[in-house]
PDB file as gemmi writes it, atoms N, CA and C in Angstrom:
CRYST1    1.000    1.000    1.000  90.00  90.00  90.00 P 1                      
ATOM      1  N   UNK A   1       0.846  -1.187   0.000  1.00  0.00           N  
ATOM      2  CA  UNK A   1       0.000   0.000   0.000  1.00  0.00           C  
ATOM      3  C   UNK A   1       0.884   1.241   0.000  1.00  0.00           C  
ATOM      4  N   UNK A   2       0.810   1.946  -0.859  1.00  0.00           N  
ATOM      5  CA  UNK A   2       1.010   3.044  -1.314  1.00  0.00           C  
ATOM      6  C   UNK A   2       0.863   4.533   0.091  1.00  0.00           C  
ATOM      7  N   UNK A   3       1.985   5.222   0.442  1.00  0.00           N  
ATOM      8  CA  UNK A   3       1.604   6.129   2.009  1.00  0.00           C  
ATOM      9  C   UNK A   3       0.270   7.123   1.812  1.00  0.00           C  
ATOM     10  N   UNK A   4      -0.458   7.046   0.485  1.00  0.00           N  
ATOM     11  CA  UNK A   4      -1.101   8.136  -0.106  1.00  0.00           C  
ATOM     12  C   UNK A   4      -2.629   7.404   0.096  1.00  0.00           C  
ATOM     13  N   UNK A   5      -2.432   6.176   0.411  1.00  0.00           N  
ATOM     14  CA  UNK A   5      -3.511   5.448   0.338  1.00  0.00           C  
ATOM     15  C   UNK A   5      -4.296   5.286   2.008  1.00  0.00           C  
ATOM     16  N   UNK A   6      -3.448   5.773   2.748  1.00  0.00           N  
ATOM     17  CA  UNK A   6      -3.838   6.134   4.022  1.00  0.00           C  
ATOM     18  C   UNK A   6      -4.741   6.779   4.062  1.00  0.00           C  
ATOM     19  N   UNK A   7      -5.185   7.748   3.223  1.00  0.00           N  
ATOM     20  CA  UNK A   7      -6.406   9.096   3.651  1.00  0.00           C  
ATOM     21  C   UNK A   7      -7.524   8.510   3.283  1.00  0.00           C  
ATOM     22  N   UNK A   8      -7.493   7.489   1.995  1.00  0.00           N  
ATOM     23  CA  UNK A   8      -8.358   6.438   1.241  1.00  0.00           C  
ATOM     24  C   UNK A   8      -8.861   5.887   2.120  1.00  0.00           C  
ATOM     25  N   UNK A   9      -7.826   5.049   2.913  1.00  0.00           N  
ATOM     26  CA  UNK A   9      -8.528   3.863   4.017  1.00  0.00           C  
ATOM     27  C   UNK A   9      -9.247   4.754   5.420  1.00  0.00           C  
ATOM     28  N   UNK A  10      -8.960   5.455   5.496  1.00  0.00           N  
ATOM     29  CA  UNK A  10      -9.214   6.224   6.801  1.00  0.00           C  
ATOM     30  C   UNK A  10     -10.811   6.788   6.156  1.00  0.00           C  
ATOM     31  N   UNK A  11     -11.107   7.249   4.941  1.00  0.00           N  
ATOM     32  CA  UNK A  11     -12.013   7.883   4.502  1.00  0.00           C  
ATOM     33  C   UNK A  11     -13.144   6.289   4.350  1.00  0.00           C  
ATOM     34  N   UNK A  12     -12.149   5.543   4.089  1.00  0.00           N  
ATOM     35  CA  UNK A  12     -13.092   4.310   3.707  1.00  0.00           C  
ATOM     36  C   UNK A  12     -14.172   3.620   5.047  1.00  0.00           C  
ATOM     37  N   UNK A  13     -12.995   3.957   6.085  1.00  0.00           N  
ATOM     38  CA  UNK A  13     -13.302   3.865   7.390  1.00  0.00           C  
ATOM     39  C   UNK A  13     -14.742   4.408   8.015  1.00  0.00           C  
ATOM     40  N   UNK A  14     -13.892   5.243   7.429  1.00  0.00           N  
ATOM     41  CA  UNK A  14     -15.482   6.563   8.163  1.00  0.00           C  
ATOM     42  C   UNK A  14     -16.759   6.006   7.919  1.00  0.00           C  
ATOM     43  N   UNK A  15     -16.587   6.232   6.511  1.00  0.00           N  
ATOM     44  CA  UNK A  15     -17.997   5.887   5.434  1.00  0.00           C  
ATOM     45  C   UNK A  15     -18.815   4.629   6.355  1.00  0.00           C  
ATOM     46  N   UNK A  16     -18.068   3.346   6.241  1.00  0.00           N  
ATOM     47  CA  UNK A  16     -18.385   2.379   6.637  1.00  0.00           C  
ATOM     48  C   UNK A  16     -19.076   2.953   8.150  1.00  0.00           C  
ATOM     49  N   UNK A  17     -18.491   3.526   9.199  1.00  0.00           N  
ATOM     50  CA  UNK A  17     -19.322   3.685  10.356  1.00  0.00           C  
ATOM     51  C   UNK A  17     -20.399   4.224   9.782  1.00  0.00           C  
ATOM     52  N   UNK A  18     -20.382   5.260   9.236  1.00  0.00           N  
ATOM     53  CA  UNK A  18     -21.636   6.155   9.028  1.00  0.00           C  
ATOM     54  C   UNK A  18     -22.907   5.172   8.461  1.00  0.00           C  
ATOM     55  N   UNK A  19     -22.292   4.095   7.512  1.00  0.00           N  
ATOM     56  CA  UNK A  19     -23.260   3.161   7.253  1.00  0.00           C  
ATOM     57  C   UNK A  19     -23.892   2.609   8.056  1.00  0.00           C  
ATOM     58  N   UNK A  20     -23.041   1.699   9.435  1.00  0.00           N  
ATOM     59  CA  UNK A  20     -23.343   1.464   9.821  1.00  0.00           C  
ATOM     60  C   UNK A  20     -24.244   1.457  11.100  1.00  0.00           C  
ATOM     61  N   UNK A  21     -23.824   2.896  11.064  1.00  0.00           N  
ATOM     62  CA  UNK A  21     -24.273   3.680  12.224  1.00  0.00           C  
ATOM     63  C   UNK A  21     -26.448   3.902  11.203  1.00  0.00           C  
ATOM     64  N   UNK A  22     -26.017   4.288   9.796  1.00  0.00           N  
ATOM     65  CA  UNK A  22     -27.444   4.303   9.340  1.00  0.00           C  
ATOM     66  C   UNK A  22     -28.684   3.742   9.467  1.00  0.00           C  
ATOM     67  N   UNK A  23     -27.772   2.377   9.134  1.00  0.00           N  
ATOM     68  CA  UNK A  23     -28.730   1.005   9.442  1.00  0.00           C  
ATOM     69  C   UNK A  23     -29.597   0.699  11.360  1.00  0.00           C  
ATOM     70  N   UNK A  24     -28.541   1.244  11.986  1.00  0.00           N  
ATOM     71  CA  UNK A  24     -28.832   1.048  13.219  1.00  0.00           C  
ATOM     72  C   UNK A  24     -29.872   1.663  13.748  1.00  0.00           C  
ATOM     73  N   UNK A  25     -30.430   0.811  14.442  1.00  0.00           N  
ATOM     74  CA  UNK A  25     -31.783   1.171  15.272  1.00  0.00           C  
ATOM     75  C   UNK A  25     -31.649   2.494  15.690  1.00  0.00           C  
ATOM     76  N   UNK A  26     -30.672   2.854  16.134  1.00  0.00           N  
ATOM     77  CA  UNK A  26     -30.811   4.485  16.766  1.00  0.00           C  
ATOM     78  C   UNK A  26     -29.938   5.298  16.416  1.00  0.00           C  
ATOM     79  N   UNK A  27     -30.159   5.602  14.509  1.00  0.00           N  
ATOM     80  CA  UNK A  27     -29.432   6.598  13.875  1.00  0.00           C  
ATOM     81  C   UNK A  27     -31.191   7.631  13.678  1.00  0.00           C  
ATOM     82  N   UNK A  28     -30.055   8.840  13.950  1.00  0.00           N  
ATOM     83  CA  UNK A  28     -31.487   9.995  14.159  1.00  0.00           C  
ATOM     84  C   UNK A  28     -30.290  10.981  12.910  1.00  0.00           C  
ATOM     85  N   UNK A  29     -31.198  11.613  12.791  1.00  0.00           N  
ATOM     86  CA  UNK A  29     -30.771  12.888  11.723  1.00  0.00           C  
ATOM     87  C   UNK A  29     -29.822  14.009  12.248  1.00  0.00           C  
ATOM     88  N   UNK A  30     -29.950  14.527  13.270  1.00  0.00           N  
ATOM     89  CA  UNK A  30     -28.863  15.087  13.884  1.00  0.00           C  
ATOM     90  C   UNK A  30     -26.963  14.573  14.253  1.00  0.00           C  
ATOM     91  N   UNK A  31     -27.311  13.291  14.325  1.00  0.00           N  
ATOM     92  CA  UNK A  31     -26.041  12.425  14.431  1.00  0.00           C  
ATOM     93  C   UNK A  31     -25.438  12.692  13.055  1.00  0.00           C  
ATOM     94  N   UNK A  32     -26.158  12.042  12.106  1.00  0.00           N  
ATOM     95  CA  UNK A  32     -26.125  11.773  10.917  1.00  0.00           C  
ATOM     96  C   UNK A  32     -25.133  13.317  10.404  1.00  0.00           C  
ATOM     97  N   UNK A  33     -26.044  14.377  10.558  1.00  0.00           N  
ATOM     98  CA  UNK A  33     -25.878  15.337   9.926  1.00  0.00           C  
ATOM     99  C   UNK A  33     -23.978  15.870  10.538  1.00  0.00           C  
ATOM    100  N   UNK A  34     -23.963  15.673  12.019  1.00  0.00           N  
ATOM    101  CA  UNK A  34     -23.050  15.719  12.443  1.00  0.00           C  
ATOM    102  C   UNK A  34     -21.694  14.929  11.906  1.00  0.00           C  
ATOM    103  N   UNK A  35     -22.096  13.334  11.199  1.00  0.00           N  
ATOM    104  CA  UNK A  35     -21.097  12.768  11.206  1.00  0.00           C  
ATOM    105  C   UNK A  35     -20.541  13.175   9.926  1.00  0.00           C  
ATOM    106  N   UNK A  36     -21.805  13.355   8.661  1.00  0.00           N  
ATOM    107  CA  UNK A  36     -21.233  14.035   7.481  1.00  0.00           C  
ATOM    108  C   UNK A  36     -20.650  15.307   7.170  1.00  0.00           C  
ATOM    109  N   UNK A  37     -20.869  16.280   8.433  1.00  0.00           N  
ATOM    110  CA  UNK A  37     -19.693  17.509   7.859  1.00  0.00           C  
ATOM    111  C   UNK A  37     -18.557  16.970   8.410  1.00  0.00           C  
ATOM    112  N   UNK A  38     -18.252  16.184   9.656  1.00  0.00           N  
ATOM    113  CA  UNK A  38     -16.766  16.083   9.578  1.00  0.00           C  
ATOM    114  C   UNK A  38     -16.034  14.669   8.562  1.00  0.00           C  
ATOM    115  N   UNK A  39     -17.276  13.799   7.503  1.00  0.00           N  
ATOM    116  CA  UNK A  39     -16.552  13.266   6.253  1.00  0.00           C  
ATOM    117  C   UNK A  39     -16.304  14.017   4.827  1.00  0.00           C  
ATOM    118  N   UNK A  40     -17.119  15.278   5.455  1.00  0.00           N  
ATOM    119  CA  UNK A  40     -16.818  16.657   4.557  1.00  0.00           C  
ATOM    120  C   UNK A  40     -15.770  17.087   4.500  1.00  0.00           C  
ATOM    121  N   UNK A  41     -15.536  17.019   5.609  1.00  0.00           N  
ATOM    122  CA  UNK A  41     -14.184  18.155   6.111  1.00  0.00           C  
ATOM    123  C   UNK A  41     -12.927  17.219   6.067  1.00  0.00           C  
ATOM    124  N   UNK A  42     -13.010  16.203   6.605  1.00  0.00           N  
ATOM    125  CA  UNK A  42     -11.670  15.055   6.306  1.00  0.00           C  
ATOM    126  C   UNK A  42     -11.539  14.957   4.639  1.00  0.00           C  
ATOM    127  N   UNK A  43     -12.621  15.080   4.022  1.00  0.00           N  
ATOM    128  CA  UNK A  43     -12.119  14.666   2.630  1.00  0.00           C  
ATOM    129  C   UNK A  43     -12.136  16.030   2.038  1.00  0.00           C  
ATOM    130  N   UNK A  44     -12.401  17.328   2.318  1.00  0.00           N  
ATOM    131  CA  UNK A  44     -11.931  18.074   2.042  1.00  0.00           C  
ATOM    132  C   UNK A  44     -10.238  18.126   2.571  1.00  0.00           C  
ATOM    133  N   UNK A  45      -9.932  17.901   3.345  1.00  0.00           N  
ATOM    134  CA  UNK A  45      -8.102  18.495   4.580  1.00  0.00           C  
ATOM    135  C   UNK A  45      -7.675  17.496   4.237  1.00  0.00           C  
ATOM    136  N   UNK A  46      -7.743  15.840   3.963  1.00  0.00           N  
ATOM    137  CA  UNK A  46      -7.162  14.938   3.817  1.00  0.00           C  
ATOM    138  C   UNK A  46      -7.071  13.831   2.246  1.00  0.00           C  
ATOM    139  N   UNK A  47      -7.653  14.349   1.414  1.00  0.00           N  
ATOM    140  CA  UNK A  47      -7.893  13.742   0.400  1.00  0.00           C  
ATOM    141  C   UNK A  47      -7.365  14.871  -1.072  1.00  0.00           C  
ATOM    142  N   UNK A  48      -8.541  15.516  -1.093  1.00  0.00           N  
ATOM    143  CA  UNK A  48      -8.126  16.676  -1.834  1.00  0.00           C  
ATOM    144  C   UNK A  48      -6.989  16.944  -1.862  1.00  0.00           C  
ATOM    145  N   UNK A  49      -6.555  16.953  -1.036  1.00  0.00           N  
ATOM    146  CA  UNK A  49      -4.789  17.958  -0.043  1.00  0.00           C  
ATOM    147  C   UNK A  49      -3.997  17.158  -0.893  1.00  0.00           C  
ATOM    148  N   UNK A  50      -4.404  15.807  -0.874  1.00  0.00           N  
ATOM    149  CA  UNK A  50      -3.149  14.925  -1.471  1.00  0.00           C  
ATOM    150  C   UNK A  50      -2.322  15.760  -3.076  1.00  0.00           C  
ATOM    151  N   UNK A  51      -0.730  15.321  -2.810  1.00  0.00           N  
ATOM    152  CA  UNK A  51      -0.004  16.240  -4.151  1.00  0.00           C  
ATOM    153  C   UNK A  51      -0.061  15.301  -5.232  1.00  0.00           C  
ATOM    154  N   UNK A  52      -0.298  15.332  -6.490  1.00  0.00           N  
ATOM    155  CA  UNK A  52      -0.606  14.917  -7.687  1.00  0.00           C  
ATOM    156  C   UNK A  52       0.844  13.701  -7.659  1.00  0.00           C  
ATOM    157  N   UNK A  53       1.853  13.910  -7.274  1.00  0.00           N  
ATOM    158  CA  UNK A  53       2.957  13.342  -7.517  1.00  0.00           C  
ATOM    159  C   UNK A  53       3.133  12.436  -6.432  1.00  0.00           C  
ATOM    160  N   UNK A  54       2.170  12.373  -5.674  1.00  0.00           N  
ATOM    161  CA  UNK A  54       2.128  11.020  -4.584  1.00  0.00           C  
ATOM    162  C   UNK A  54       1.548  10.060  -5.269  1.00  0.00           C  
ATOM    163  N   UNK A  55       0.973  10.054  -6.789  1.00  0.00           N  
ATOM    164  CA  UNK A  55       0.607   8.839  -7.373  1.00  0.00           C  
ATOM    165  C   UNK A  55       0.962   8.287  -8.498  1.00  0.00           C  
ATOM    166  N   UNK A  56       1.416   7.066  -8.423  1.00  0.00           N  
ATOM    167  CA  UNK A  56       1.823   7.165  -9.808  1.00  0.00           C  
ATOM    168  C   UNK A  56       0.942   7.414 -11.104  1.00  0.00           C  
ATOM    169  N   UNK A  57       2.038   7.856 -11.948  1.00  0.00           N  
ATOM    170  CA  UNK A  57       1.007   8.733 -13.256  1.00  0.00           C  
ATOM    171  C   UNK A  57       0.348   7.985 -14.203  1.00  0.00           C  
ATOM    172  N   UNK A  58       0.676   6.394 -13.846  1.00  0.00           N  
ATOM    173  CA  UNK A  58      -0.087   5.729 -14.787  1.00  0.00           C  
ATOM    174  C   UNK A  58      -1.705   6.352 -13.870  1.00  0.00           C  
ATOM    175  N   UNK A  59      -1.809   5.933 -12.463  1.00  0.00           N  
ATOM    176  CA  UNK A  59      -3.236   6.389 -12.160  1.00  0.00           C  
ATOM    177  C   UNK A  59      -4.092   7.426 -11.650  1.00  0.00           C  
ATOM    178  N   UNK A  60      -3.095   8.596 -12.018  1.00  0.00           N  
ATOM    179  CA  UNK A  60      -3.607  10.089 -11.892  1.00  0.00           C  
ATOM    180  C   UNK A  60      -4.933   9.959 -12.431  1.00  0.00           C  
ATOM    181  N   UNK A  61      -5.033  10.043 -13.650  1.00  0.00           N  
ATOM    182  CA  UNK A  61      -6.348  10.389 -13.957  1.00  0.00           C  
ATOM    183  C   UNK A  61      -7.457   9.455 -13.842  1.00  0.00           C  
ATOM    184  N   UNK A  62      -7.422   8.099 -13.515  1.00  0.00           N  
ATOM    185  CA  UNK A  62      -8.224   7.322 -12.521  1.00  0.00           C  
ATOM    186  C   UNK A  62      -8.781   7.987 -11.400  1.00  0.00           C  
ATOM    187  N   UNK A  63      -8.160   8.492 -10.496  1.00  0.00           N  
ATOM    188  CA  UNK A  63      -7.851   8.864  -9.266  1.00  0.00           C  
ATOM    189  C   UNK A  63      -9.038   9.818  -9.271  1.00  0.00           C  
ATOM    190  N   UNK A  64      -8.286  11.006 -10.400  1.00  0.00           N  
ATOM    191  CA  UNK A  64      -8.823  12.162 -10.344  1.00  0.00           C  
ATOM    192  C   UNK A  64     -10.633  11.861 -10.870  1.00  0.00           C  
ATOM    193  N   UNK A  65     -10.799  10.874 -11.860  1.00  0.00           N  
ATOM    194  CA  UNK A  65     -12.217  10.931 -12.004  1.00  0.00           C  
ATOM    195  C   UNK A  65     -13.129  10.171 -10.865  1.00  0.00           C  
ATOM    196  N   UNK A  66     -12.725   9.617  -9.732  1.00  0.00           N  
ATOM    197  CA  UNK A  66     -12.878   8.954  -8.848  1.00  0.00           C  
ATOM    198  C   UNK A  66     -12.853  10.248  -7.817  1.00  0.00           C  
ATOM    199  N   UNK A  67     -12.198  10.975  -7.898  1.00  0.00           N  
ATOM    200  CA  UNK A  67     -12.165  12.293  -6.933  1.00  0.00           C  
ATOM    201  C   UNK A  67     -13.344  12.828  -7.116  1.00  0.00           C  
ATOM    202  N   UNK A  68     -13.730  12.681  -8.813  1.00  0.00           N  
ATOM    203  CA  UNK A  68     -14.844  13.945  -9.261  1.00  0.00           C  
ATOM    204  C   UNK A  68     -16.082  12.980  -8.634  1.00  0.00           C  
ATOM    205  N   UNK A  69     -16.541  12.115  -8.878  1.00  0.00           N  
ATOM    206  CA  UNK A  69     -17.135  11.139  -8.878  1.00  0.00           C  
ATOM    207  C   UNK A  69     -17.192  10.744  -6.762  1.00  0.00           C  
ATOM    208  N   UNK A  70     -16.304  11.243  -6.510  1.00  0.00           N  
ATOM    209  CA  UNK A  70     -16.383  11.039  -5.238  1.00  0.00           C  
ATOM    210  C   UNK A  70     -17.559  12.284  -4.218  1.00  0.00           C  
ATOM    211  N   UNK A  71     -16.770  13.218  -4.935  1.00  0.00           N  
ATOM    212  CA  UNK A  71     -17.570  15.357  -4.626  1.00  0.00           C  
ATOM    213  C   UNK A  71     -18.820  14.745  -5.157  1.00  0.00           C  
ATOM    214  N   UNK A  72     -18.765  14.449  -6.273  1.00  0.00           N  
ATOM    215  CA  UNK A  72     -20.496  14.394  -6.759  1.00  0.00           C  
ATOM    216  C   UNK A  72     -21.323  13.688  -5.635  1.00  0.00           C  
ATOM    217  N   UNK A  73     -21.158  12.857  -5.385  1.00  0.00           N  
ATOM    218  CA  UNK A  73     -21.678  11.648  -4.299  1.00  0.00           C  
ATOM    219  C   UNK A  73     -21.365  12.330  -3.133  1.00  0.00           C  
ATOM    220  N   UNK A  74     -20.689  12.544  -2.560  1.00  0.00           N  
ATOM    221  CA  UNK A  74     -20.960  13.653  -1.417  1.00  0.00           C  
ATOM    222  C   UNK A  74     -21.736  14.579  -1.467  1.00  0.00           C  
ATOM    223  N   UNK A  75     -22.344  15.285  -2.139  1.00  0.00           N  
ATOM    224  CA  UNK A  75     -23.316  16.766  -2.613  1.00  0.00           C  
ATOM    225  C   UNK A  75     -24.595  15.834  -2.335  1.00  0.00           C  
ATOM    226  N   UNK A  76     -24.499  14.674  -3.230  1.00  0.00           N  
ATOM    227  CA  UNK A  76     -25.891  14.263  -2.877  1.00  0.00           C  
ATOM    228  C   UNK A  76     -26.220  13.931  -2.051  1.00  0.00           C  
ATOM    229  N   UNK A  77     -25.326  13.092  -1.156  1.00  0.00           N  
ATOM    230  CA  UNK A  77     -25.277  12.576   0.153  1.00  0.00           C  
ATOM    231  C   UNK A  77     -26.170  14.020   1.302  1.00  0.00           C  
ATOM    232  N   UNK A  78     -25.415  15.022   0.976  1.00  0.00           N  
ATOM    233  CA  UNK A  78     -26.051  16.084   1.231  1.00  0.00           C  
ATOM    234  C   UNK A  78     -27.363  16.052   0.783  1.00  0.00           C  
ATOM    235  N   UNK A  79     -27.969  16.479  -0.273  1.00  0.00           N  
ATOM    236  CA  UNK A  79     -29.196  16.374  -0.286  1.00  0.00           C  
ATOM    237  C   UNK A  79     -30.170  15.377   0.487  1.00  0.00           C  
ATOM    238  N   UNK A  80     -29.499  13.929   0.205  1.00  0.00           N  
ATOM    239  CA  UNK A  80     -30.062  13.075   1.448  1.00  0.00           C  
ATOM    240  C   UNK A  80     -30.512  13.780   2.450  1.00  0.00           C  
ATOM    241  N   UNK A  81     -29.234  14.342   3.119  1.00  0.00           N  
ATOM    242  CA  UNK A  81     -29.574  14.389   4.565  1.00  0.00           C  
ATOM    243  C   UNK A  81     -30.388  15.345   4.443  1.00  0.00           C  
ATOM    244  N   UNK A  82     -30.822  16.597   4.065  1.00  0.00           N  
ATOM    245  CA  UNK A  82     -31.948  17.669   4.018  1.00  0.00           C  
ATOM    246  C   UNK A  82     -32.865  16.618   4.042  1.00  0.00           C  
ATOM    247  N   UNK A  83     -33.261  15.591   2.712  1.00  0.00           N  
ATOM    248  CA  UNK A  83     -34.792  15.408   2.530  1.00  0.00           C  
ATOM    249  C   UNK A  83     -34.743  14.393   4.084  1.00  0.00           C  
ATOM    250  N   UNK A  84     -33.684  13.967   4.559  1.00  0.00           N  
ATOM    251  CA  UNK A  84     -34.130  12.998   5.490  1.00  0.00           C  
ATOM    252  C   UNK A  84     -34.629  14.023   6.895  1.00  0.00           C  
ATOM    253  N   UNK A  85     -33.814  15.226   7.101  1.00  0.00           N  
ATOM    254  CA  UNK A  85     -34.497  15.999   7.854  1.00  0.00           C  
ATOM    255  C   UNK A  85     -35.885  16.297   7.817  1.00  0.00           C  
ATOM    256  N   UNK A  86     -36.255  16.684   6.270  1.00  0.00           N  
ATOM    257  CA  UNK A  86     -38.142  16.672   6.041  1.00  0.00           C  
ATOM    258  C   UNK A  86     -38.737  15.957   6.257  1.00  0.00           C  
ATOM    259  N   UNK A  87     -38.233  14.749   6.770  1.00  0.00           N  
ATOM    260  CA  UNK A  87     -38.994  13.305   6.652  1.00  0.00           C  
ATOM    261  C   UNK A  87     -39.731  13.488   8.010  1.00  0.00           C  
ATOM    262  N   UNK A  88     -40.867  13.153   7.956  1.00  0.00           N  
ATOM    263  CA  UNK A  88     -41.678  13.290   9.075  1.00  0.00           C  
ATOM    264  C   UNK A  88     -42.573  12.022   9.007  1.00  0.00           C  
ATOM    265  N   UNK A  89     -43.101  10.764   8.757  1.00  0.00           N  
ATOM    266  CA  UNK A  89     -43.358   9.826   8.545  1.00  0.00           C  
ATOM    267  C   UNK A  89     -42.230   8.633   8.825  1.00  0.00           C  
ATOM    268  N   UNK A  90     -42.380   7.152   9.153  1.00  0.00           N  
ATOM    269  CA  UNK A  90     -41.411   6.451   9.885  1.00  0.00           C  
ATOM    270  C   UNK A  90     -41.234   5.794   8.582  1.00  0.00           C  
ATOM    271  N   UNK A  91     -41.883   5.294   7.718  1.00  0.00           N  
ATOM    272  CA  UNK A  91     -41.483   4.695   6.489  1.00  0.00           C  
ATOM    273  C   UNK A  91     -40.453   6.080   5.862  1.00  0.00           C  
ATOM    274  N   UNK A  92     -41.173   7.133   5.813  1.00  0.00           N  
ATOM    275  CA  UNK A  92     -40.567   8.305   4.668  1.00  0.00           C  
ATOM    276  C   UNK A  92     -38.749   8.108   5.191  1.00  0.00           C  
ATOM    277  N   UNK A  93     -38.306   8.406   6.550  1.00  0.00           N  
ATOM    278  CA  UNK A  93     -37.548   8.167   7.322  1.00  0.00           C  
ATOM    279  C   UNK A  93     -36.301   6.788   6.888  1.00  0.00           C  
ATOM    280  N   UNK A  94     -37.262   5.424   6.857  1.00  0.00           N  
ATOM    281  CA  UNK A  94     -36.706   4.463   6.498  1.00  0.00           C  
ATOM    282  C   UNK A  94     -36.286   4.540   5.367  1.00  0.00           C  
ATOM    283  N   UNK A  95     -36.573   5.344   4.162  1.00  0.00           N  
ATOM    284  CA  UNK A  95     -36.579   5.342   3.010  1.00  0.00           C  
ATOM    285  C   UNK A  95     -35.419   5.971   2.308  1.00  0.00           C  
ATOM    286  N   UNK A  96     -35.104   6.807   3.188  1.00  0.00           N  
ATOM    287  CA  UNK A  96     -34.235   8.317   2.736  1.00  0.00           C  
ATOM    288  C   UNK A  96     -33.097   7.645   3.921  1.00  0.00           C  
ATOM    289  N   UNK A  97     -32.865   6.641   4.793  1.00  0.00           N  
ATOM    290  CA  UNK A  97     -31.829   6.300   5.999  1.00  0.00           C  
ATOM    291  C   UNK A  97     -31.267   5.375   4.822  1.00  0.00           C  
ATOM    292  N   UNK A  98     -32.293   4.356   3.838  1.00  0.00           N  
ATOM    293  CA  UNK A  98     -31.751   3.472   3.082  1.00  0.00           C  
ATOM    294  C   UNK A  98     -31.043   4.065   1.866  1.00  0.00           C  
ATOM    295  N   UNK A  99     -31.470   5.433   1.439  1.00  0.00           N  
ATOM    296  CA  UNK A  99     -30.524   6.072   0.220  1.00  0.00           C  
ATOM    297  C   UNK A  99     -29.561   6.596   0.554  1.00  0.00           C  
ATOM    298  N   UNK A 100     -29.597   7.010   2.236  1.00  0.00           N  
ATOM    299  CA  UNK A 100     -27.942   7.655   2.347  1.00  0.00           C  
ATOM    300  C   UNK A 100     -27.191   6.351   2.718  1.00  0.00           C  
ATOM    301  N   UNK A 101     -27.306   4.923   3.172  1.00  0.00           N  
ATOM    302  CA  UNK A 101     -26.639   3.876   3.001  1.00  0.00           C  
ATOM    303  C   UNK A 101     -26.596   3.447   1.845  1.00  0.00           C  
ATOM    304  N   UNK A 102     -27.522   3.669   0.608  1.00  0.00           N  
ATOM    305  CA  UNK A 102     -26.252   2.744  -0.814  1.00  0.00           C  
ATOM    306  C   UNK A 102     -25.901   4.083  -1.082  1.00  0.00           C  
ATOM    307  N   UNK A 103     -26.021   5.572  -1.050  1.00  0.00           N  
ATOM    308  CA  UNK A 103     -24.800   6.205  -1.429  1.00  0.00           C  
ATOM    309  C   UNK A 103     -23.171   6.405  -0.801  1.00  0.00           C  
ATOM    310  N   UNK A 104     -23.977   5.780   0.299  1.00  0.00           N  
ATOM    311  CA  UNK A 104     -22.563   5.227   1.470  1.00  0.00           C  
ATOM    312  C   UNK A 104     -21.869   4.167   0.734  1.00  0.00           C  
ATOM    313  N   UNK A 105     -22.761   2.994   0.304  1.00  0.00           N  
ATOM    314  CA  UNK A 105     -22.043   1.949  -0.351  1.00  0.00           C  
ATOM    315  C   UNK A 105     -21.045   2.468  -1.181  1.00  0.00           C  
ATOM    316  N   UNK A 106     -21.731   3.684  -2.613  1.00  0.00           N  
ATOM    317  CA  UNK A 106     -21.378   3.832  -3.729  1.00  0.00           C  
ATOM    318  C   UNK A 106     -19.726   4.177  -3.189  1.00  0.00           C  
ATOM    319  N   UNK A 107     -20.108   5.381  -1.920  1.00  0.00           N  
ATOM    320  CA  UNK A 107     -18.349   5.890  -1.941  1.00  0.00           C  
ATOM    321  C   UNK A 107     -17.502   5.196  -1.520  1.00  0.00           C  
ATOM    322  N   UNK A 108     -18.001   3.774  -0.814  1.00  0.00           N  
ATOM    323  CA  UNK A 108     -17.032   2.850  -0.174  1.00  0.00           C  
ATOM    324  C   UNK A 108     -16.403   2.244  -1.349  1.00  0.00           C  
ATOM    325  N   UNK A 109     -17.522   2.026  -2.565  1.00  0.00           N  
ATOM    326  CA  UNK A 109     -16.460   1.304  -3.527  1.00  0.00           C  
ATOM    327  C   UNK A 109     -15.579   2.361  -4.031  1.00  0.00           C  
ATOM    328  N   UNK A 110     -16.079   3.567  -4.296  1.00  0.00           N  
ATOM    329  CA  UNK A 110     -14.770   3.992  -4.783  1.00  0.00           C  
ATOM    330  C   UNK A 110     -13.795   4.110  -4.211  1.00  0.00           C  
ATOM    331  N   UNK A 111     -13.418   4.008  -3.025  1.00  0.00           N  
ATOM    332  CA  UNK A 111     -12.548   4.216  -2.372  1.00  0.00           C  
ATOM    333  C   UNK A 111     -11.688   3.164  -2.453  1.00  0.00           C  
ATOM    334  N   UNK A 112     -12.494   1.648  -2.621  1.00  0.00           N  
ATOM    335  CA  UNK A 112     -11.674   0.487  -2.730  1.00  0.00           C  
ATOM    336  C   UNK A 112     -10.821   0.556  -3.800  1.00  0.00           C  
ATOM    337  N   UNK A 113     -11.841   0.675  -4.762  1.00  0.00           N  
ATOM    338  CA  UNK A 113     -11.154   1.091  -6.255  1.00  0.00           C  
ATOM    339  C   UNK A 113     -10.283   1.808  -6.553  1.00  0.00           C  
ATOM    340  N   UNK A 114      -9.948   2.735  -5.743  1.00  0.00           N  
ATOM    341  CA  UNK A 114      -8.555   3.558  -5.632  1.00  0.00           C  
ATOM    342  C   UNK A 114      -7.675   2.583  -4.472  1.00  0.00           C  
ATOM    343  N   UNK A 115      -7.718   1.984  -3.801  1.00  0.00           N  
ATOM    344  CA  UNK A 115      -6.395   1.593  -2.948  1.00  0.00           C  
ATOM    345  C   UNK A 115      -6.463   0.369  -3.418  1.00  0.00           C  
ATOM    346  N   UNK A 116      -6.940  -0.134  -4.554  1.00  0.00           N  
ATOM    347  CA  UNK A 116      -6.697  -1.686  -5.544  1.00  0.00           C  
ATOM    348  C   UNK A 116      -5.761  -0.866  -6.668  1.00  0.00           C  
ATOM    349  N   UNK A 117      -5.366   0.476  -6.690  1.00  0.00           N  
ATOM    350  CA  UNK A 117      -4.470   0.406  -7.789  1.00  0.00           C  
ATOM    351  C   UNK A 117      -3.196   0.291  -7.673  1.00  0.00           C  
TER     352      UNK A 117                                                      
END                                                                             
């Protein structure tokens, strides 16, 4: 493993609690909301940050569309959490807890997919 791949696994880390924390009987929207600005903020200070020349150049631009592809899926993740705040119904609730876990999934794979290169 590559020293660059540390922020990857650590980010991969996160995700996974937050999933798991989703699924769990006593994930409420405030937690939630709490745990995603600081996977905001780590992958803003710890990911982003990374220097272009910590990877090799065969998989820069892998990386980088996996970066873009990563922001995108975070934004929405965001939106999640708003509509899950509106949610006022226990199904509506269940519904919008289960879309911010497979967009949890989505970023876990990418993340794999970058520390498999």
């Amino acid at each position: 493993m590559h020293t660059n791949n540390q922020p990857y696994q650590a980010f991969a880390n996160l995700l996974e609690e937050l999933r798991n924390y989703t699924i769990s009987a006593q994930a409420d929207a405030p937690q939630i909301q709490q745990r995603m600005m600081f996977l905001r903020k780590f992958y803003q200070q710890q990911i982003l940050t990374l220097a272009p020349e910590d990877t090799e150049s065969q998989n820069r631009g892998q990386i980088n569309s996996y970066q873009t592809e990563i922001s995108k899926q975070l934004r929405l993740l965001e939106m999640d959490m708003i509509f899950l705040q509106g949610a006022k119904q226990t199904t509506t609730v269940q519904t919008r807890l289960q879309a911010i876990s497979d967009r949890l999934n989505i970023l876990i794979q990418y993340c794999d997919a970058i520390l498999k290169m």
